[in-house]
C-alpha positions in Angstrom: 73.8 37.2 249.1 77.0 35.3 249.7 80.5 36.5 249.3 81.2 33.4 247.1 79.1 35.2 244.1 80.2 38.4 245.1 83.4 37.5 244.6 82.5 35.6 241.5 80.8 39.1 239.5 83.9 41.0 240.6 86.0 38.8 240.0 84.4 37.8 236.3 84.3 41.8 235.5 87.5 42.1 236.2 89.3 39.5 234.3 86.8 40.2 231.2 87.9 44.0 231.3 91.4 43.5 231.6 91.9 40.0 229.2 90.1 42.1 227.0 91.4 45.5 227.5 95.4 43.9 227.6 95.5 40.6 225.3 93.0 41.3 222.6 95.5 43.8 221.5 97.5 41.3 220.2 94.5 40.4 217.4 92.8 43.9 217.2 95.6 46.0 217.8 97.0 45.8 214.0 93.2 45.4 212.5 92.5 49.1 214.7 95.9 50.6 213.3 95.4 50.1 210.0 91.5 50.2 209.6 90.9 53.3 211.6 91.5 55.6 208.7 89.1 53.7 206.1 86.7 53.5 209.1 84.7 54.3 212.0 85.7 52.5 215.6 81.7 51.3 216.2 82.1 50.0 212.4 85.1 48.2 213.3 83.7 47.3 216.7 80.9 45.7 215.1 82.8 43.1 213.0 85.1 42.2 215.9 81.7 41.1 217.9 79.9 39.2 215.3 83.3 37.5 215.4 83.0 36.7 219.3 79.5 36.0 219.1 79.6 33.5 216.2 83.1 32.0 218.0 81.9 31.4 220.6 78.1 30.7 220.3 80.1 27.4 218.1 82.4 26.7 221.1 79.1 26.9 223.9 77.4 24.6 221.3 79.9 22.0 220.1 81.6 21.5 223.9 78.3 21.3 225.5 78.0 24.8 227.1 81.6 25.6 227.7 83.0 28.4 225.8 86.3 27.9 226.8 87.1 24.7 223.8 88.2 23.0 226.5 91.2 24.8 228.1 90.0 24.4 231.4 89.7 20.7 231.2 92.9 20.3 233.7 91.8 23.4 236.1 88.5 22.2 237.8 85.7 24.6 238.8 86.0 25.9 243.0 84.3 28.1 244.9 85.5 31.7 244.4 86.7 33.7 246.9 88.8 37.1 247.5 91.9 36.1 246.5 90.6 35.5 243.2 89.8 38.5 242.4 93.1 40.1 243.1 94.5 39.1 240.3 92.7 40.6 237.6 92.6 43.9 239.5 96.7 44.3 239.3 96.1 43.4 235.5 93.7 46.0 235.2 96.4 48.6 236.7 99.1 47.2 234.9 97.1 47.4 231.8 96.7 51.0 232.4 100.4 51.9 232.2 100.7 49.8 229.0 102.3 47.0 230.2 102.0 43.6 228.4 101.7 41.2 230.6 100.4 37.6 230.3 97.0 37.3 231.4 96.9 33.6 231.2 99.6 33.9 233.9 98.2 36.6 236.1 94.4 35.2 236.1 95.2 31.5 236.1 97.7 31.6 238.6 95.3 32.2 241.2 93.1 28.7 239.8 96.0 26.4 238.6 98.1 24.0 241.1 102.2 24.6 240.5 102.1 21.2 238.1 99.8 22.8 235.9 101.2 26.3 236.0 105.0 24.6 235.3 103.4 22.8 232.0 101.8 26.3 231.4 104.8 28.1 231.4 106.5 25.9 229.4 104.3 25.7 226.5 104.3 29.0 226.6 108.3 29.0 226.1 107.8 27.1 223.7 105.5 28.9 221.9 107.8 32.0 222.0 110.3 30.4 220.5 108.5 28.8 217.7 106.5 32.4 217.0 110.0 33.7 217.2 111.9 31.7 214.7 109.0 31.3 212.2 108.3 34.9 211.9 112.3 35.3 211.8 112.2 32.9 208.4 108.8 34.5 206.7 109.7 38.1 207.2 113.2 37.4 205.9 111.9 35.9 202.9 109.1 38.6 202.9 111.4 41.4 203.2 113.4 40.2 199.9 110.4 41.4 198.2 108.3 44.0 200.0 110.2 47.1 202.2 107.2 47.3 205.6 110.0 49.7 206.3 108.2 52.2 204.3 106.0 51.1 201.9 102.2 52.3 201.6 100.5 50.6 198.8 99.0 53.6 196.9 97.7 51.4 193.5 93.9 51.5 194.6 93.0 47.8 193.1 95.9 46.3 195.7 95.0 48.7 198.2 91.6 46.9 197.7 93.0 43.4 197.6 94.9 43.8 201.0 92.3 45.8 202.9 89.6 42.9 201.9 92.5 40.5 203.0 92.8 41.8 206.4 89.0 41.4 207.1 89.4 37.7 206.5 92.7 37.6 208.1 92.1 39.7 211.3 88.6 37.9 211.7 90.1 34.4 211.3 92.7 35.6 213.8 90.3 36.7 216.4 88.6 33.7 216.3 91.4 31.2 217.3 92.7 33.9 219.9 89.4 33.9 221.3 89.5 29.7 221.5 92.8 30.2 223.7 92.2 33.3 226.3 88.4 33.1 226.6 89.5 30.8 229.2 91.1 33.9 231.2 88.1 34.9 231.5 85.6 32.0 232.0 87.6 30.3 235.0 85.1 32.4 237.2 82.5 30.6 235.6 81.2 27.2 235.8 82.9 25.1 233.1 79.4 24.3 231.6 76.7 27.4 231.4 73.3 27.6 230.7 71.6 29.8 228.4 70.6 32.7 230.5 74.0 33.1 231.6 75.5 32.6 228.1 73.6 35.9 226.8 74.3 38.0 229.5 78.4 37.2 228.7 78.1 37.9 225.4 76.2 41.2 226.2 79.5 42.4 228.5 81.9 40.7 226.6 80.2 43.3 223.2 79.9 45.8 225.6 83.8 45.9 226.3 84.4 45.4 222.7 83.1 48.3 222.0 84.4 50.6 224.8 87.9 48.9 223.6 87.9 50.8 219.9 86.3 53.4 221.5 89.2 54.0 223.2 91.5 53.0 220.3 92.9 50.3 221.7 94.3 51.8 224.7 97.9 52.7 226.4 98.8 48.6 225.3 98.2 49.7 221.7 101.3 51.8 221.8 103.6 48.0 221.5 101.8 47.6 218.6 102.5 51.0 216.7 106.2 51.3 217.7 106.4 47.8 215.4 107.6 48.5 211.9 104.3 49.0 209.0 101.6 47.9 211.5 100.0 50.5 210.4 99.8 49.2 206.7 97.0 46.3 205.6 99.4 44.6 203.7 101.7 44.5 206.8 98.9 44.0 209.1 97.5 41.1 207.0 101.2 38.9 206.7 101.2 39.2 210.9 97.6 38.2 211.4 98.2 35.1 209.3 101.5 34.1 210.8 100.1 34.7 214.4 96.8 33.2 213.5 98.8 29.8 212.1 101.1 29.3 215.6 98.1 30.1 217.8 95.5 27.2 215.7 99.1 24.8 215.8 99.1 25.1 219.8 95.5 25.4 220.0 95.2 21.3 218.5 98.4 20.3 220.4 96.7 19.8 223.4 94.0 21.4 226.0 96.4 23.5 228.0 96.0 27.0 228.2 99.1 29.0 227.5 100.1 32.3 227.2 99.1 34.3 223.9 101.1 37.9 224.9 104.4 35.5 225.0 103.7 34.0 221.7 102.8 37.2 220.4 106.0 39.4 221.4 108.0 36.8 220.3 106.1 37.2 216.7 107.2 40.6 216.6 110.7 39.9 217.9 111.4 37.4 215.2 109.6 39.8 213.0 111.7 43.0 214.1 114.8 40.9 213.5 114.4 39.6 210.2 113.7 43.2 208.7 116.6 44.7 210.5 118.8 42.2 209.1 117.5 42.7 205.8 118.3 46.6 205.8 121.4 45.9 207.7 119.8 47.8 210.5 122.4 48.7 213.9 120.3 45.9 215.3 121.9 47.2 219.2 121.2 50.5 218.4 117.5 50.4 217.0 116.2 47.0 217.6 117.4 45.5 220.9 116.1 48.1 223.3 112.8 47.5 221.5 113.0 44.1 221.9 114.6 44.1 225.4 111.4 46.1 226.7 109.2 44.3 225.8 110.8 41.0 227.2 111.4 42.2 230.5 107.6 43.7 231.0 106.9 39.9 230.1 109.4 38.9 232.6 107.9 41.5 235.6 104.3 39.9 234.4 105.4 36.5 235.0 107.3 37.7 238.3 104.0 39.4 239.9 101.9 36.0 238.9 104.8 34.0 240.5 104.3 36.0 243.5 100.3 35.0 243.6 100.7 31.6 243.3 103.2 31.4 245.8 101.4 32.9 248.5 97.8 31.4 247.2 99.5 27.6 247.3 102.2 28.7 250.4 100.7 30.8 252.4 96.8 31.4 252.0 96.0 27.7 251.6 99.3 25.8 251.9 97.9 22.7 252.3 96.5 22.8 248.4 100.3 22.1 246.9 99.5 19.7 244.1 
């Protein structure tokens, strides 16, 4: 057996466990917080993977066997070898600790050449920013009008309306996250895959699924429940579309992968802001540490990926500096 494939499986395992286990979060992580009391985790595990397996059944169909919708267009297929496989291992431990780090960084750093890693970075500025300031303007007209500060729903027939909502909402969600960091995942693969090896994906990639609300979502759930009413459909159902709306927006700007985590902490950042200016809220007191934290794990994400490309491109093979 060679070390190539070797490296390929582990490599492949990794990145699947950890994209899954660390950025899904971002989509599932509000649908588990407020469905888990209405329902069990394998009924809620269950809808998440006919979502992926509908998804991205379309994508393997429509792009002619690659399930990535084309975000690997720019990063060619190479051999794999050790160093590929590094990267998804310090996601894994980082993931343990609860750290939200950009996988799109971390995994593709160790594929990309630095020009396509710079325009990677920068879409994903940009997509910060943009989450930022359009989740800063909904939730401040939102929070004109409904208090996520504490506000349960308790009429049952609206209860109803937003926990049928959410369904659509979350599921819609998932779908166009799943267009953008399915790519994470699949650079171990070839860009085009045959049938055989398209089932046995989707069998790990369900198999995670459901060892992911299992678990609950895992230490990287806890960003998501420290947010104000993500525990609340209604809540749950305004960020899903929001998120859902910037992720489709950057998915049709072009074919470059970018980072989801950053758009996604900027969401709630402009999201966190707009409420606390609404209540009048010590915004130094109670919302900038929040804020701040969660910035600077993105920055020490971005800082460890940095650190792999550079000695992948500079030092491991530094002839390959395009």
């Amino acid at each position: 057996m060679e070390l190539s494939f070797v490296y390929t499986v582990i490599g492949f395992s990794l990145a699947a466990l950890s994209v899954f286990g660390n950025d899904s979060i971002q989509t599932l992580g509000t649908f588990i917080a407020a469905k888990k009391k209405w329902y069990k985790w394998y009924v809620l595990a269950t809808a998440a993977s006919v979502v992926l397996v509908v998804t991205l059944t379309y994508g393997w169909i429509v792009y002619d066997g690659d399930i990535t919708f084309g975000r690997l267009n720019k990063i060619p297929y190479i051999e794999i070898q050790w160093y590929h496989a590094v990267a998804p291992l310090v996601l894994v431990m980082l993931t343990r600790v609860g750290i939200p780090v950009s996988t799109t960084f971390l995994v593709l750093s160790a594929f990309a050449s630095t020009v396509i890693l710079e325009k990677v970075l920068l879409k994903s500025i940009v997509g910060y920013a943009i989450a930022a300031s359009a989740a800063y303007i909904v939730w401040f007209v939102v929070s004109k009008y409904i208090n996520e500060k504490d506000d349960e729903i308790t009429d049952p027939k609206r209860q109803a309306f937003w926990r049928n909502s959410q369904w659509v909402a979350s599921g819609f969600l998932w779908a166009t996250w799943l267009m953008h960091d399915v790519a994470n995942i699949a650079v171990y693969l070839p860009r085009k895959i045959d049938p055989t090896l398209f089932i046995l994906v989707m069998v790990y990639f369900v198999i995670l699924i459901y060892y992911i609300f299992w678990r609950e979502g895992g230490p990287i759930q806890k960003i998501v429940l420290e947010k104000t009413g993500t525990r609340y459909a209604r809540s749950c159902t305004i960020i899903d579309l929001v998120y859902c709306a910037v992720l489709y927006f950057f998915k049709e700007l072009n074919d470059l992968p970018m980072s989801t985590t950053w758009v996604f902490v900027g969401l709630l950042c402009g999201r966190e802001l707009a409420i606390a200016t609404h209540h009048k809220t010590n915004l130094r007191k109670y919302v900038f540490p929040i804020i701040g934290k969660d910035f600077l794990k993105m920055i020490f994400g971005l800082a460890i990926s940095a650190g792999i490309v550079l000695s992948i491109h500079y030092v491991i093979i530094p002839n390959n500096l395009v």
